[in-house]
N, C-alpha and C positions, 0 to 999 in steps of 0.2 A: 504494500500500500504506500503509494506516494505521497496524496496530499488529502486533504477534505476541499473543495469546492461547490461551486454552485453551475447546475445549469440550468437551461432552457428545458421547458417539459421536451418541447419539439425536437430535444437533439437525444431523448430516450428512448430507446426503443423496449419495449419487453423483448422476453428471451424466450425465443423460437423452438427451444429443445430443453424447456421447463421440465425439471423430472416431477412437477407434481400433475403436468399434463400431457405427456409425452411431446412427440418432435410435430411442426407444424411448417408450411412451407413459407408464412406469408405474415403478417401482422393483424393483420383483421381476423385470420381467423384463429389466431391465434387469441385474441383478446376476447374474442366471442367465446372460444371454450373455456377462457376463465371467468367471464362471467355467467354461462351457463351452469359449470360447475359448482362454482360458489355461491352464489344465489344469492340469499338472504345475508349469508357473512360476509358479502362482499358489499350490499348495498348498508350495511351497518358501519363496516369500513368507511363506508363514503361518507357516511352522515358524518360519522364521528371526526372524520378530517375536516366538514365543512364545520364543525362544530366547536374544536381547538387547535383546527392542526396538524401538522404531522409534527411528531417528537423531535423534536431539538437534537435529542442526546441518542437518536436513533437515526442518523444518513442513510440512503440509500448507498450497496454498494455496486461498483458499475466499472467494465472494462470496455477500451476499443471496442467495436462489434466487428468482429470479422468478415459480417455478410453485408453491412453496409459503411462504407467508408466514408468519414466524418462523423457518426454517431457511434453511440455509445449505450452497450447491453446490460440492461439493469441484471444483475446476480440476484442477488438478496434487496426483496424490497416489492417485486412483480404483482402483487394484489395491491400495493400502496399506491404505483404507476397504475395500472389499468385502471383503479378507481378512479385517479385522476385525469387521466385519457378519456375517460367515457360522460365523464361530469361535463370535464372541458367539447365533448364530441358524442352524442347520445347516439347518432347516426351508426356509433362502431357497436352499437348493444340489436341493432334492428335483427329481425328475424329470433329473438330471445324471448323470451316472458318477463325480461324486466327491463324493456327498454321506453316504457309509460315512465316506471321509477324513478329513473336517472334524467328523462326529461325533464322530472319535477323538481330533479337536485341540480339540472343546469341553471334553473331560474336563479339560484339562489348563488350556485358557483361563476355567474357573468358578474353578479355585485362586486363577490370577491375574489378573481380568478387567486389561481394558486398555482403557476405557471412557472416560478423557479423554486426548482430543489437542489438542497445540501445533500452532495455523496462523496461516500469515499471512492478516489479512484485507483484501480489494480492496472499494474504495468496488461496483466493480459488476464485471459480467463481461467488460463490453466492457474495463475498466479494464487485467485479468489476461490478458487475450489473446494481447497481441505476446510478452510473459515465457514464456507458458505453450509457444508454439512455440517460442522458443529454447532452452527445457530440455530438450529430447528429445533429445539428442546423445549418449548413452551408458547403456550397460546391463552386466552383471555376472552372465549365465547366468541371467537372471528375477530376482535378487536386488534389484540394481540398478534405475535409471530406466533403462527403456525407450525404445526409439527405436520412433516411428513406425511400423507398416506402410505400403508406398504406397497402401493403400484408405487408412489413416486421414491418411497425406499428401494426398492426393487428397481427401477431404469438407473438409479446411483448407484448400483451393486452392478449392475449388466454394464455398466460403463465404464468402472474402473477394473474389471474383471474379476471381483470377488462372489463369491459364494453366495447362492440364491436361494429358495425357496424352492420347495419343489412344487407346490400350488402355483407358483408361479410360472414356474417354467412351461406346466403341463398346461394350462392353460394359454397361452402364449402359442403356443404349437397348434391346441386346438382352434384360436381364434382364427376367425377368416381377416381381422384386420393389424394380426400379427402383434397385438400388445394385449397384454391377461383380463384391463381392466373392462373395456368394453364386454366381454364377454360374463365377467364376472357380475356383472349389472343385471346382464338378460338374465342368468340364473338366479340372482338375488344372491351372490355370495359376496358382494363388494366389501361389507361389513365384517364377513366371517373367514377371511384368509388364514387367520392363525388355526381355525377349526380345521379347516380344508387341511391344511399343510399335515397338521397330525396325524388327520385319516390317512395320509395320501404319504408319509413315513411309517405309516404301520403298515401299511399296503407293500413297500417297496421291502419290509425286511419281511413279512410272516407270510407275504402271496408270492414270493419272488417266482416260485415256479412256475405262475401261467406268463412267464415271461414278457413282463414290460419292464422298462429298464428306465426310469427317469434320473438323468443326470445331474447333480448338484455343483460339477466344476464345468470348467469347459470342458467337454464344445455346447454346451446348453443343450442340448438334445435330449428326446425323446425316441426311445427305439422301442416300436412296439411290435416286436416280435417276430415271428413268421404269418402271422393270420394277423396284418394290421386293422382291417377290417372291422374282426370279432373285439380283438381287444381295445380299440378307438370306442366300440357301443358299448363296452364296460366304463370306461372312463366316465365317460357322458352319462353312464344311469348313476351313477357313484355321484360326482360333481351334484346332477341333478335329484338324489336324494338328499343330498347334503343341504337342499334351502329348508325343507320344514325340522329339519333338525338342530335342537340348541346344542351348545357347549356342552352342557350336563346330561344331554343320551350319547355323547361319542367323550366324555370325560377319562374313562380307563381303557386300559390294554384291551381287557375282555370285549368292554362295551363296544370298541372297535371294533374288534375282529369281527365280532356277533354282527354288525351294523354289515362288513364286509360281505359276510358270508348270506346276510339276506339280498341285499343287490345279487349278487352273482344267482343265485338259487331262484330269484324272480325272475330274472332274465331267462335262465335255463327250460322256466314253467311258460314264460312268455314264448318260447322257441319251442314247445312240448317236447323238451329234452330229459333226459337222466338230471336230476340234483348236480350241480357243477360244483357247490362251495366243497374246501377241503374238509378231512374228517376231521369229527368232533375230537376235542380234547379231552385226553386221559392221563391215567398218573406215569405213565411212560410219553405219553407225547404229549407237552401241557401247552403247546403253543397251536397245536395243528395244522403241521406244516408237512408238505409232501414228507414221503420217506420215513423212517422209523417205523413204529408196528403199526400207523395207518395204512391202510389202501396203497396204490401205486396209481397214478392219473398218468393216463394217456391220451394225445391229441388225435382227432378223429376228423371229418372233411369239414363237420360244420362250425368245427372252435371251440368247444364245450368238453371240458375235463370232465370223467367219470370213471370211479372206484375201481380197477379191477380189472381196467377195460385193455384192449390193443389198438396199436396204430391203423385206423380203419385207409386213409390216405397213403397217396405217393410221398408226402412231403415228409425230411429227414430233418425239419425242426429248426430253420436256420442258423441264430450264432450258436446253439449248442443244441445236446439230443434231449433237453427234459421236453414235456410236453409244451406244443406253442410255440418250439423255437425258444422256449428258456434254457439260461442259461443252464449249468450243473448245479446242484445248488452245494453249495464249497464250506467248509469247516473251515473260521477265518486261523486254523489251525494249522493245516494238515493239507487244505486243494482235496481232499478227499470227496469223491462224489455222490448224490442221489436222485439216479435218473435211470428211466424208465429208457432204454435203447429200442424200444419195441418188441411187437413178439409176444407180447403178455408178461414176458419174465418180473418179479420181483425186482426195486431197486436195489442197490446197493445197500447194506444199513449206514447209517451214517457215521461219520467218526465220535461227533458227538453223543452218541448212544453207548461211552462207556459210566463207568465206575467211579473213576478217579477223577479229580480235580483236573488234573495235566496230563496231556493226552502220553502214551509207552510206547505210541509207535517211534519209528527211525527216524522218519522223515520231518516227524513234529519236536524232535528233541533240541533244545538251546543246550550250547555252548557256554555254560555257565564258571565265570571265573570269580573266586575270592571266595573265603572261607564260608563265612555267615550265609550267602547265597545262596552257595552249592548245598550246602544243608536245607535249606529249605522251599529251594526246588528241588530235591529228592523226596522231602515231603509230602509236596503240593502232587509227584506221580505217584504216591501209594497213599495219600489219604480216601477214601471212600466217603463220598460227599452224600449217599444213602445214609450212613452211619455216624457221620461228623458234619453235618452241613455246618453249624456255625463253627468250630476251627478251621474250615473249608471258605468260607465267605472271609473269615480275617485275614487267612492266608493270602488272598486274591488282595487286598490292599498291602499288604506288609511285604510281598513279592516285588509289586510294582513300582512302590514305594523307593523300597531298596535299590531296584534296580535304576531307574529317572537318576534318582539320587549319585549311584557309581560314576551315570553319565556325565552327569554334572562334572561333577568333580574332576573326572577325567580330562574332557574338554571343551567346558564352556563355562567363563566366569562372573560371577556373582553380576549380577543385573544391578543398574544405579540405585532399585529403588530399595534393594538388598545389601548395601554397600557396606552395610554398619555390622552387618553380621559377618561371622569369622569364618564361616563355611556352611555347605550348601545342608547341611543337618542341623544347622539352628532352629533353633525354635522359632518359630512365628514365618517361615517359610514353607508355603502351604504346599500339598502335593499339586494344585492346579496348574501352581507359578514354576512347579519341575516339568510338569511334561510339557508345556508351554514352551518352555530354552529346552527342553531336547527336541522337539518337532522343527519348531527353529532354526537348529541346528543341523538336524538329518536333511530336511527340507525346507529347506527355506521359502520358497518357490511355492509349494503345497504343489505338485503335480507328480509328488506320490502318490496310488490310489491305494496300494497295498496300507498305508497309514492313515486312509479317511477314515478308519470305525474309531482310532485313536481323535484325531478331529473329532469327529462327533460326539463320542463321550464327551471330550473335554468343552463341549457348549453346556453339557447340564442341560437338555432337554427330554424333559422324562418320554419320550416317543421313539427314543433310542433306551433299550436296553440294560446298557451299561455304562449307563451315565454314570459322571463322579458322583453324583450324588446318592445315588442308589448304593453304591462301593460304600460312604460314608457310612448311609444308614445301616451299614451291615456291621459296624461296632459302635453306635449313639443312640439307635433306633431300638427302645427295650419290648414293642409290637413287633417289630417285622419277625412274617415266617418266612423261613425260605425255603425253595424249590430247588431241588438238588438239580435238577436242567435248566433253570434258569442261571446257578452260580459257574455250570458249565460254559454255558452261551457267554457269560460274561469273561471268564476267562480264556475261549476262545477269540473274541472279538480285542481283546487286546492284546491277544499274542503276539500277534506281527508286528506291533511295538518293540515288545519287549525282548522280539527276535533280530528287530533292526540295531538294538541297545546291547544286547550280549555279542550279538557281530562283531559289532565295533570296539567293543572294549577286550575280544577275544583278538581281534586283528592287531591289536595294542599292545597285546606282548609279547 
């Protein structure tokens, strides 16, 4: 930021690729979808400027504009502009439902135009960027700065290339006009994104096998399988069951899954097919997920998974052989498979369908170096999580712990905000702030994908499994019961962490 000045309304332009409206090619109609959008908060905005003002202690902030040379792209401030545009010009509101309003408010905005404004100016846009997302933290009933929608959270995440939403993404794919929010309006989900997202993370880890694959990193993609088809009309009945459902029928895992397996089972009655949802869950399969002692699904010509059943079609399943063109479904352990090859045969059983905390095969064993350790990862592979589930659940935090922690120490040191502490086992250094500087480290980049279940835990979003938090409540928590296949799934899913961190510290001596 260089300076604070004043300019001419006429030399602002609003900003053409607003993430809270998407990209627009022109100005007018750009100003029209913010005042369509905003409505009433935007005409209270107006009053309240004609009324004291715009804030002194609040400039608009504003760089060159790249598309028009001589003006200047308001960043931060574009509801404050366009109120003023529209006051000063009611003509740019016509074709809206509140362009009578603003007529009413030009009467009174000719008394007193208000035609120059204080902003701060940025040498360029990229300059005002990082500022301009960290303003958005509060709002004042439309008066005030506004927070973000997650569509406009969302085109800031798709733009600097981070990590999205998977409602979002799926969406997006499915819209005809290539952005989530318009679509999300016709179903009525505009409000309930964070719902959608959860259903649609429960769906990605406990349905994986009727193979859709939505992507949370680049390439933003959607792959939906070998029967794009069948599995696009799953999406769309899911999406579209999701408007009369509140937060509190899809609140738990169960309630999820349940919520899943009715879409899919209505479809299958709508189609007068066999029942398509996976089998019910039991105390050997508590998630009801292909493989283990449920059923085997197999893909058949019309898209529809059924118990038992064989490959009725030509088709060998695209990116891999489960039913649908799913993938295998993989032990984040082991790569070990459970997929129906055709034929009728039985799948594979899965790796996770043993015993022990820590998988005993070959191919799953860490290279574990240093004393404390090695002792208890040899525990962790002969404890019996039947017969010990909570020494079995502690184990899985004091494992990982350990381990984060060697990393540390070995090659990556103390963070500023850690500076006072004497090493990476002090106290008040949390395990969140360890695996954080080891991921950092291994990857900096995130275009590991072997390390995304480590990412995902570490958001603490209970629609992942094996979130930190869940690991917590396994020594604070004096309710929780645990499920000896669920502490399995949890230490499977951060294996490949802990497999990336014993590499390395093996490769070190």
């Amino acid at each position: 930021m260089q300076q604070i000045r004043e300019f001419q309304l006429a030399e602002l332009n609003v900003d053409q690729d607003n993430f809270r409206l998407g990209s627009f090619s022109d100005q007018r109609s750009c100003i029209q979808a913010m005042v369509r959008r905003q409505g009433e908060k935007l005409l209270e905005l107006a009053q309240d400027i004609l009324d004291v003002g715009l804030s002194p202690g609040e400039p608009l902030w504003v760089a060159p504009d790249p598309r028009s040379q001589g003006k200047f792209v308001v960043l931060e401030g574009n509801r404050r502009i366009t109120a003023l545009k529209v006051m000063d010009n009611p003509a740019l509101a016509s074709g809206t439902d509140f362009e009578t309003a603003y007529r009413r408010l030009n009467a009174r905005f000719v008394e007193t135009p208000r035609r120059v404004v204080r902003a701060a100016l940025f040498d360029s846009v990229e300059e005002a960027a990082p500022w301009v997302e960290r303003r958005h933290t509060n709002e004042q009933s439309g008066v005030g700065i506004q927070w973000w929608d997650p569509f406009a959270q969302d085109r800031a995440a798709k733009a600097k290339g981070r990590s999205r939403n998977r409602s979002m993404v799926l969406m997006e794919h499915l819209s005809e006009e290539g952005d989530p929010e318009p679509l999300a309006n016709r179903l009525g989900l505009d409000d309930r994104t964070t719902t959608v997202d959860r259903v649609l993370n429960t769906f990605a880890e406990e349905f994986s096998f009727i193979g859709i694959t939505i992507s949370r990193r680049q390439p933003w993609s959607v792959d939906f399988g070998s029967d794009p088809h069948t599995n696009r009309e799953l999406m769309w009945a899911i999406l579209g069951a999701l408007k009369d459902k509140s937060v509190d029928h899809v609140k738990s895992l169960k309630q999820r899954i349940e919520f899943i397996r009715g879409v899919i089972a209505g479809l299958a009655e709508a189609q007068q097919a066999p029942p398509t949802s996976p089998p019910k869950p039991t105390d050997q399969n508590p998630n009801g997920s292909a493989g283990g002692n449920g059923g085997d699904f197999s893909g058949n010509a019309s898209g529809t998974w059924r118990p038992g059943g064989r490959e009725d079609s030509d088709s060998k399943g695209g990116r891999g052989s489960g039913p649908s063109g799913a993938s295998p479904e993989t032990s984040g352990a082991t790569g070990s498979t459970a997929t129906d090859r055709g034929g009728g045969r039985r799948p594979k059983k899965p790796e996770n369908d043993r015993s022990t905390l820590a998988s005993t095969l070959i191919e799953s064993t860490l290279h574990v170096s240093g004393k404390r350790l090695k002792q208890v990862y040899a525990e962790a592979r002969k404890i019996d999580v039947d017969d010990q589930r909570n020494a079995a659940s502690m184990m899985i935090r004091l494992f990982l712990e350990l381990s984060v922690e060697a990393y540390c120490k070995a090659f990556v040191g103390l963070p500023h905000k850690h500076r006072d502490k004497a090493d990476w086992s002090a106290r008040g250094i949390r395990l969140e702030d360890k695996i954080k500087a080891v991921l950092d480290h291994l990857d900096p980049t995130s275009i590991d994908i072997t390390l995304n279940h480590a990412r995902e835990g570490l958001s603490n979003d209970p629609a992942y499994a094996h979130n930190l938090n869940k690991v917590h409540a396994f020594m604070h928590d004096p309710e929780r019961v645990l499920n000896p296949k669920e502490l399995i799934t949890i230490w499977d899913r951060w294996f490949p962490l802990m497999r990336a961190v014993h590499d390395s510290l093996s490769a070190q001596k």
